[in-house]
C-alpha positions in Angstrom: 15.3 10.6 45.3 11.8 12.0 44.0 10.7 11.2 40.7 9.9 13.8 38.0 6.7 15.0 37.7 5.4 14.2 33.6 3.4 16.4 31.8 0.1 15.2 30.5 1.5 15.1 27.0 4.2 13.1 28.3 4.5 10.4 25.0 2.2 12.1 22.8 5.4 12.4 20.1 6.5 8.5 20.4 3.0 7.6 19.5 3.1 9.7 16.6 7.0 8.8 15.6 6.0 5.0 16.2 3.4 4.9 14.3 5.6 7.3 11.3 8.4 5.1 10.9 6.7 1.8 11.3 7.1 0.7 7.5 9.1 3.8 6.3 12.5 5.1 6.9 12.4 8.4 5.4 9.0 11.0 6.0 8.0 13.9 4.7 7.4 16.9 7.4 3.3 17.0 6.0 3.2 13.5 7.0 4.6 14.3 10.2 2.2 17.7 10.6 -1.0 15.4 9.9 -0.2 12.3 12.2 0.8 15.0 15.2 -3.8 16.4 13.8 -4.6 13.4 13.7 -3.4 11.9 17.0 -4.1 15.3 18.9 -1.1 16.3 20.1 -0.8 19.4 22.3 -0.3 23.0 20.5 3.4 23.4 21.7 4.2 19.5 20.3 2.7 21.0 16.9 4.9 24.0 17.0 7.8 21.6 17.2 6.4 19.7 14.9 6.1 22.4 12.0 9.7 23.6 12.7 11.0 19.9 11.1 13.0 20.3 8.2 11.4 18.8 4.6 12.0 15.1 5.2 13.2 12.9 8.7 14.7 10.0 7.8 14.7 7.3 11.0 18.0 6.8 11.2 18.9 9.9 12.7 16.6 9.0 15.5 17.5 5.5 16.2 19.2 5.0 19.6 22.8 3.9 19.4 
C-alpha cells in the first residue's frame, strides 16, 4: 500500500494547538488568530483559523 503524500504544512496547526492549550483549557479565537501569525502558518490554515467560533475550550478536542 503507498503512503499519502503530506503537504508542507502538514502539522503547522498541532504546533500552534500545543502550544494554545498547554496551560489553558478554554482560548479565546484572537489568541488562536495570533499564535497561527506568529508561528506562520499557511494562508488557507488562517482562513480556518478565523472561521473559529469566540472561545475553544480543549476538551472538545481531546481524543477519546
Amino acid at each position: 500500500m503507498a503512503l499519502l503524500e503530506r503537504s508542507d504544512s502538514y502539522g503547522e496547526m498541532q504546533r500552534v494547538v500545543d502550544y494554545l492549550f498547554k496551560n489553558a483549557p478554554i482560548v479565546e479565537r484572537l489568541d488562536v488568530i495570533l499564535a497561527a501569525e506568529t508561528f506562520d502558518v499557511c494562508a488557507d490554515m488562517r482562513e480556518i483559523v478565523e472561521l473559529l467560533p469566540p472561545r475553544i475550550r480543549a476538551s472538545l478536542y481531546a481524543s477519546r
